[in-house]
C-alpha positions as CSV (number, residue, x, y, z in Angstrom):
1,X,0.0,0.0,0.0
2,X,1.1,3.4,-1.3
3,X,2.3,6.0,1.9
4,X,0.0,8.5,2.7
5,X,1.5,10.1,5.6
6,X,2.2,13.3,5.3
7,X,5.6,14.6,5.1
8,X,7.2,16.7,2.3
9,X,6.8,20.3,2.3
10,X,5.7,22.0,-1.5
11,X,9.5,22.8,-2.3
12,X,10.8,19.3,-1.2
13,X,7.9,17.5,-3.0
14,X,7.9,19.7,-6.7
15,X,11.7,18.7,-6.7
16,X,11.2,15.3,-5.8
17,X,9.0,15.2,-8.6
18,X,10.7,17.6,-11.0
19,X,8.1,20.5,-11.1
20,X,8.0,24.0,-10.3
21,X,6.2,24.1,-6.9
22,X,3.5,26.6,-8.4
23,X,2.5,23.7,-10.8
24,X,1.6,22.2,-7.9
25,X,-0.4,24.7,-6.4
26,X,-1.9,24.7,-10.1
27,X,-2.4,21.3,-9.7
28,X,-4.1,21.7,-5.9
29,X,-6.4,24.4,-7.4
30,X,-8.0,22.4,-10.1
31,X,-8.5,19.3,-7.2
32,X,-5.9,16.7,-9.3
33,X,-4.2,16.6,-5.8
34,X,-5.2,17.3,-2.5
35,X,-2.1,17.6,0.2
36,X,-2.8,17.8,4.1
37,X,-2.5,21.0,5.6
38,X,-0.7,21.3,9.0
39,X,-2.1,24.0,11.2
40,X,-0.2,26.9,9.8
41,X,-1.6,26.0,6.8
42,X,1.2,24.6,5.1
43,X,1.1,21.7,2.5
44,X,2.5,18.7,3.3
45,X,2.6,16.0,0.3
46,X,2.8,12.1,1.0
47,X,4.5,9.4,-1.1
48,X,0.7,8.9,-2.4
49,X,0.6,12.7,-3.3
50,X,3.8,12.0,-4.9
51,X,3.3,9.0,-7.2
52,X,0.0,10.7,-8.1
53,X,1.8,14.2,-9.6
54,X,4.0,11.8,-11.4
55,X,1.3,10.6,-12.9
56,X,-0.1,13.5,-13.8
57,X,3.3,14.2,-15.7
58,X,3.4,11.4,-17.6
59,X,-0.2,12.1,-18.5
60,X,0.4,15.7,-19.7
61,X,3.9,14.9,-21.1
62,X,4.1,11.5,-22.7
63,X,0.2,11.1,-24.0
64,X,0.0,14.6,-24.6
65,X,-3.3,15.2,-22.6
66,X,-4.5,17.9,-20.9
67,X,-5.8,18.8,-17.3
68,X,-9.7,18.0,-18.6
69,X,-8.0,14.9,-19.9
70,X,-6.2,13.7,-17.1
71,X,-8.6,14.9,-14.9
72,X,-10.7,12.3,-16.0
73,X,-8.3,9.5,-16.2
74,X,-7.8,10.2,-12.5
75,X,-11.5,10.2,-11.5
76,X,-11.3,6.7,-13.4
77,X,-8.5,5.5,-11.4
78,X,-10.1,6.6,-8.4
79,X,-13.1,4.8,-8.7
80,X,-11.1,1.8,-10.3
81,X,-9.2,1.9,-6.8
82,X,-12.7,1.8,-4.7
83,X,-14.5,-0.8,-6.6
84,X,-11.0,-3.3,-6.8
85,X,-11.1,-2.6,-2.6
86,X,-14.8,-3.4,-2.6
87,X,-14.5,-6.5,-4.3
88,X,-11.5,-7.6,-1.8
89,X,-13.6,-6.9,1.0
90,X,-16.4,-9.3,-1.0
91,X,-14.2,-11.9,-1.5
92,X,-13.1,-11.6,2.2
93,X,-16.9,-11.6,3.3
94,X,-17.5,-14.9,0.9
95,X,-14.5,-16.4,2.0
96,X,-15.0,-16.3,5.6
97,X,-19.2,-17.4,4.6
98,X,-18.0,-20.5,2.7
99,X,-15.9,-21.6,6.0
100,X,-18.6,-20.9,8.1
101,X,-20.9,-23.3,6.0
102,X,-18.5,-25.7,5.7
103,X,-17.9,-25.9,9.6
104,X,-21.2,-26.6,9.5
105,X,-21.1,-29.8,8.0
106,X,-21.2,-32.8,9.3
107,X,-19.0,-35.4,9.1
108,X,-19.9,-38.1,10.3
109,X,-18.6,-41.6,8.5
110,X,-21.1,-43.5,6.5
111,X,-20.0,-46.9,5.2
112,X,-20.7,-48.0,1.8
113,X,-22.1,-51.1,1.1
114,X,-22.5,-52.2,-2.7
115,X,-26.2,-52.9,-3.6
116,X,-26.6,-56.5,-4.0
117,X,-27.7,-57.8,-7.3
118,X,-31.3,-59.2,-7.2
119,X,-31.9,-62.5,-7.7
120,X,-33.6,-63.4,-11.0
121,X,-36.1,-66.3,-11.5
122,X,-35.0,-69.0,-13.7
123,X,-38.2,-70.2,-15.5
């Protein structure tokens, strides 16, 4: 799971990422990231924050789209990200059903015993 503490100040985190730290107040403004705040009111970015204005780069830089565009494709991603955590928490939930059903089985030992042919009547 990606880091989402909080811990890089806007200057650390646009060089970390190779951007000019009013792209990423750009970036904040049109809600493509959304850093923490600490009580003086100062952004503080997380690994998560991080990998996601890299993202944005190679959005904007190597498929050439623009903020509408990757604005989008972010939304998607987001929602992609809920509904793959929703279905682990479904397969958890059907998991732990299918145990409990199967706990209620019971085993008890039954012994097989071959029908016996029946006897035909010989005219």
């Amino acid at each position: 799971m990606i880091d989402d503490h909080p811990r890089y100040m806007i200057s650390v985190a646009a060089d970390l990422v190779g951007m000019h730290p009013q792209t990423l107040r750009i970036y904040e403004n049109k809600g493509l990231v959304s850093p923490k705040r600490t009580r003086g009111n100062t952004r503080l970015y997380s690994e998560a924050d991080l990998d996601r204005l890299r993202l944005i780069q190679r959005l904007t830089s190597e498929l050439g789209l623009n903020l509408a565009g990757v604005e989008v494709v972010l939304r998607m991603e987001d929602e992609l990200r809920r509904a793959r955590a929703q279905i682990e928490r479904l397969q958890l939930e059907m998991r732990d059903e299918i145990q409990n059903i199967h706990k209620q089985y019971r085993r008890d030992l039954v012994l097989y015993e071959a029908p016996r042919p029946v006897p035909t009547r010989q005219h």
